[in-house]
C-alpha positions as CSV (number, residue, x, y, z in Angstrom):
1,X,13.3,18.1,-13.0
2,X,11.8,15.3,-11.4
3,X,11.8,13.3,-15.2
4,X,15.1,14.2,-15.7
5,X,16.1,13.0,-12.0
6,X,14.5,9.4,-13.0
7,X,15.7,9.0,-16.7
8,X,11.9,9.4,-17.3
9,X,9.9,10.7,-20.2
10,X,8.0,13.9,-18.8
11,X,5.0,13.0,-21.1
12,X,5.4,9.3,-20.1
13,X,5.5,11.2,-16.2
14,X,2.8,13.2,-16.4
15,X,0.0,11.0,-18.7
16,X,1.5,7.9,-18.1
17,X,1.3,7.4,-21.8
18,X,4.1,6.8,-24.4
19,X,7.8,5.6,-24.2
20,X,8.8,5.4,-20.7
21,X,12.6,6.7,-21.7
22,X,13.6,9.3,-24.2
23,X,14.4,7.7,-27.5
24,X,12.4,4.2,-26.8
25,X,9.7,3.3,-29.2
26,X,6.3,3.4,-27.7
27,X,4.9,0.2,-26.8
28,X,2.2,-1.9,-27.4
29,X,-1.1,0.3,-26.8
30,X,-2.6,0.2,-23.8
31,X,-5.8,-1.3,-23.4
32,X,-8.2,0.3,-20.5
33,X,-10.7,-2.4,-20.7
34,X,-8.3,-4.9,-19.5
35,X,-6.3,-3.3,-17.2
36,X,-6.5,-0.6,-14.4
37,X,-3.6,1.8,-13.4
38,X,-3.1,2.1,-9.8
39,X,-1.0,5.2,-8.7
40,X,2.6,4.2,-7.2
41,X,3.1,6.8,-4.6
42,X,6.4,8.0,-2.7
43,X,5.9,6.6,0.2
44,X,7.7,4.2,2.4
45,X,5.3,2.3,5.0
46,X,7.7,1.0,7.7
47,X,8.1,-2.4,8.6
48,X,10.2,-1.8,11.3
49,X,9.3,1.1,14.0
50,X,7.7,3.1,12.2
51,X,8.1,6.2,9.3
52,X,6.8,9.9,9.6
53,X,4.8,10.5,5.8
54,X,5.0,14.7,5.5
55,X,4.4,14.1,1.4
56,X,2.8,11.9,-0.8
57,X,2.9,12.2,-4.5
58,X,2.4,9.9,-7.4
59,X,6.0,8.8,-9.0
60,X,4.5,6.3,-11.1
61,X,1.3,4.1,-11.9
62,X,1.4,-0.4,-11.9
63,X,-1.2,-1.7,-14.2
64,X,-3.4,-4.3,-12.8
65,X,-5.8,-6.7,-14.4
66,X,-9.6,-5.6,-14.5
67,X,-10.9,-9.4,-14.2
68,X,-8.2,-10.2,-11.8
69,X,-9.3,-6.9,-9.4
70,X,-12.8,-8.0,-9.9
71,X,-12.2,-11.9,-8.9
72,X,-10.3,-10.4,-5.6
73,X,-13.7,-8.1,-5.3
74,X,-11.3,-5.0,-5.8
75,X,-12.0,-1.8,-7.4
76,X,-9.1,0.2,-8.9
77,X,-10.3,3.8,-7.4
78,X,-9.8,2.3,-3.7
79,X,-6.0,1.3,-4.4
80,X,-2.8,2.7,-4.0
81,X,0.7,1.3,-4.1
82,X,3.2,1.8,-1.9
83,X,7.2,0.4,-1.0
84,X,7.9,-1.1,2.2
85,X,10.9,0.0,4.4
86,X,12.6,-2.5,7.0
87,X,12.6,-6.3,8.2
88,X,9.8,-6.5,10.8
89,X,7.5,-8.3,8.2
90,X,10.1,-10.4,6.7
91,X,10.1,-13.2,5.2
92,X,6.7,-12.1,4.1
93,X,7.5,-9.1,3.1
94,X,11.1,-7.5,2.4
95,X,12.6,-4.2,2.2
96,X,11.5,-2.6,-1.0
97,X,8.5,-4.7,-2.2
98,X,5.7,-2.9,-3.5
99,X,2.4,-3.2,-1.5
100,X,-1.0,-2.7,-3.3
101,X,-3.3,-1.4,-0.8
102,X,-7.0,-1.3,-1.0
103,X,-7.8,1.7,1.0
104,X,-11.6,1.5,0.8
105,X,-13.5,2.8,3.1
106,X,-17.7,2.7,4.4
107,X,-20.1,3.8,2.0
108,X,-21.0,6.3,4.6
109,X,-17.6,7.9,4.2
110,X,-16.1,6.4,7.9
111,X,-13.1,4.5,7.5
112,X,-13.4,1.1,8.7
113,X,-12.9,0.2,12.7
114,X,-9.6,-2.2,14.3
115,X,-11.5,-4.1,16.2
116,X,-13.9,-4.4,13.0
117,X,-11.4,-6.1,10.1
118,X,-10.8,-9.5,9.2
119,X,-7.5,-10.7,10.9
120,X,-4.3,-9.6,7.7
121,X,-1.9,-7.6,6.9
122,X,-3.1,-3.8,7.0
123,X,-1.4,-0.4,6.6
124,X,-2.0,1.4,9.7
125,X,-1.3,5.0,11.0
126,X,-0.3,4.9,14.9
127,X,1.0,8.1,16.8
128,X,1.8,9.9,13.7
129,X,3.4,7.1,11.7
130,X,2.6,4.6,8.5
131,X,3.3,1.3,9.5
132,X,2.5,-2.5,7.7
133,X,1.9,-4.7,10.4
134,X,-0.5,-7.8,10.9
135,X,-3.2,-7.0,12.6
136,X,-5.4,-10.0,15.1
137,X,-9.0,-9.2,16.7
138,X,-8.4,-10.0,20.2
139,X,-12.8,-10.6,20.7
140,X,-12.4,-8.2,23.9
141,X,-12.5,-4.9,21.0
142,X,-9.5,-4.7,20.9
143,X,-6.2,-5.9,18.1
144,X,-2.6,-6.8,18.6
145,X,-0.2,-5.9,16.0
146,X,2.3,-8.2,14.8
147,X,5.2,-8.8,12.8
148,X,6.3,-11.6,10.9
149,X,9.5,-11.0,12.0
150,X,10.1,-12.6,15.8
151,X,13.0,-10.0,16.7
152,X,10.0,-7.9,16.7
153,X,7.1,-7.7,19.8
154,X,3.5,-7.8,19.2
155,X,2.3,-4.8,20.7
156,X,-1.5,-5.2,22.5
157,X,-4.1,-2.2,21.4
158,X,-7.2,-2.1,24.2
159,X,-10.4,-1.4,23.1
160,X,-10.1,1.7,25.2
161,X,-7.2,2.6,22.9
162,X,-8.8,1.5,19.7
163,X,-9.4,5.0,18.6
164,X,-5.5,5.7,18.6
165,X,-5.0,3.3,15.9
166,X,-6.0,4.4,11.9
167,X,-6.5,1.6,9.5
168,X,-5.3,3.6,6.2
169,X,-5.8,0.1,3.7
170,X,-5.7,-3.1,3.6
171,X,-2.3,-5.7,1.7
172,X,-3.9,-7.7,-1.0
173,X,-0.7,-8.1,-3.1
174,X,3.0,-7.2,-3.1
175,X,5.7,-7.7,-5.5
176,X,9.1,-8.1,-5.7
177,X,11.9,-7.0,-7.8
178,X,14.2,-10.2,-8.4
């Protein structure tokens, strides 16, 4: 249902493999060594006040450069792409750009701490809800969060509040449809 829904293939759907369409040619093969698939997921981060996520799942896959991910120090099993939602980040990012996300976490399996990251712009998961925000160390352990957007307040996280706030990935890229 869900390839017939978006004019999709389902064996392009389901392996990523093959003619995206039904009755297009395949096209050029794909070569693994050079590129890496990231998985697209439904989800909409909000750049705005905020968006609830009950679901993801995997509508799609972008293929990214191998050498390029490598240069950036990326590794394609730590990233996910996502769409933002809303004008808080704008004019750096709009209303339906895609966002790859590195979402990599400690070797020792903990995700990474606010107060810990390198000033950027960061996926985070506050009261419940996935927003992209820029995120500042404010050297006292704790971060605001700001948008690029001036309609929009920073908002001040305290160290004592730290733990509120989940860092779910990091903005390395986004793209835009023209």
């Amino acid at each position: 249902m869900i390839a017939k829904v978006a004019g999709v293939s389902i064996d392009w759907l389901a392996t990523g493999e093959g003619p995206m369409r039904p009755g297009e040619q395949a096209g050029p093969e794909f070569n693994e060594d050079e590129f890496a698939l990231v998985p697209l997921f439904d989800v909409e981060v909000s750049a705005g006040y905020g968006a609830v996520v009950d679901e993801e799942r995997i509508i799609g896959k972008l293929a990214f450069r191998k050498d390029w991910l490598a240069e950036e120090g990326l590794l394609g099993r730590h990233l996910t792409v996502v769409t933002a939602r809303g004008d808080s980040m704008m004019p750096t990012i709009w209303e339906g750009d895609v966002l790859l996300v590195d979402t990599w976490i400690t070797p020792d399996g903990r995700r990474l701490q606010p107060s810990r990251l390198a000033d950027g712009i960061y996926i985070i998961r506050m009261d419940g809800e996935l927003i992209v925000k820029r995120l500042q160390n404010d050297f006292q352990g704790g971060v605001f969060i700001r948008s690029d957007n001036p309609a929009y307040k920073e908002i001040h996280v305290p160290g004592e509040r730290i733990k509120d706030l989940q860092v779910v990935g990091k903005v390395v890229w986004f793209g835009r449809r023209v």
